[in-house]
ZAGUBA-900802 format. One record per residue (C-alpha): x negated, y negated, z negated; residue in one letter; residue number from 1. Coordinates in pm, whole numbers, plus 50000, padded with zeros to 5 digits. Layout:
ZAGUBA-900802
      xx      yy      zz   code   pos
       X       Y       Z      A   NUM
...
END
This chain:
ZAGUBA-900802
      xx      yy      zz   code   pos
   91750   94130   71529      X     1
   92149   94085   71483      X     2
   92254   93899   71254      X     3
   92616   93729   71144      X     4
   92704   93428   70971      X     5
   92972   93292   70798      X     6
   92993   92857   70829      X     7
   93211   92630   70727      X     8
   93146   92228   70842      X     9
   93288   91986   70655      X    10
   93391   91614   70802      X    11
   93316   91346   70558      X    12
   93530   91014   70550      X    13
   93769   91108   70822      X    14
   94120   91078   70911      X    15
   94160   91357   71146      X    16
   93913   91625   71051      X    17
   94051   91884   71325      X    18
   93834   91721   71647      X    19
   93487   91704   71463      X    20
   93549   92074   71377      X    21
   93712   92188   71705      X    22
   93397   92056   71875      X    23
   93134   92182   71600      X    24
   93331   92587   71679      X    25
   93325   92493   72062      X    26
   92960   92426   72066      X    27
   92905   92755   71906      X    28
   93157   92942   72176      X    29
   92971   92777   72480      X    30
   92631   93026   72339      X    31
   92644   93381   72376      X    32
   92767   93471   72025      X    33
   93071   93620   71915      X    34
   93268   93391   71718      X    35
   93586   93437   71478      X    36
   93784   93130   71369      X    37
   93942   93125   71027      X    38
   94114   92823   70849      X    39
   93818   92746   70659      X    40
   93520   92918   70787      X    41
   93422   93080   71129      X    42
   93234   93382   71130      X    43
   92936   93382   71411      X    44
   92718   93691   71534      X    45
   92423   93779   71741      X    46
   92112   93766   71860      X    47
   91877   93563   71563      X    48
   91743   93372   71779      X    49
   92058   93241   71958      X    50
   92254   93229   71634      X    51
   91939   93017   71447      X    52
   91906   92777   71754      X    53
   92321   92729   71787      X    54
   92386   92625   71444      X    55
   92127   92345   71500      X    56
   92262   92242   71830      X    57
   92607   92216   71711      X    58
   92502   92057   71358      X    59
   92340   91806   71562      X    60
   92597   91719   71787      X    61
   92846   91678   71513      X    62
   92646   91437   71300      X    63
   92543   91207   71602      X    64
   92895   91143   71587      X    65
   93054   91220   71262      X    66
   92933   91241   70838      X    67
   92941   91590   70799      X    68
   92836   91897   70562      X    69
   92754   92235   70706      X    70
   92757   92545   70476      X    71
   92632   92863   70597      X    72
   92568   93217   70476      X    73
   92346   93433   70696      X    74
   92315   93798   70681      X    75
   92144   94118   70868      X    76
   92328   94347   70673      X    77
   92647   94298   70799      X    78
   92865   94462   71067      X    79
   92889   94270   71381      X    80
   93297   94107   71417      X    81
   93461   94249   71790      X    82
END
């Protein structure tokens, strides 16, 4: 099933909050998903699966290294982003 989701990580207690985030969207570009950058949310879609099992790669990777908070809504309802 196709799905898209919308996710927004959050770096806690940092002074520069662009590299945690640039690597947490980069994790999620190195999968086979589309993914659409915004200023405070990226918007991921495809395959379930693939879109289930990249949000907990990249949510790991980022709190090995950083305090963070991960948001995310998930949806099958919605049109997949070009």
């Amino acid at each position: 099933m196709k799905v898209q989701a919308e996710v927004s990580l959050y770096p806690l207690r940092q002074n520069d909050l662009t590299k945690p985030i640039q690597q947490f969207v980069e994790s999620l570009k190195s999968n086979d998903l589309n993914v659409k950058t915004g200023s405070m949310s990226s918007v991921i879609s495809g395959d379930e699966s693939i879109v289930f099992q990249s949000l907990q790669k990249a949510f790991e990777q980022a709190a090995q290294k950083y305090e963070v908070v991960l948001t995310a809504k998930i949806s099958n309802a919605c049109p997949e982003i070009e």
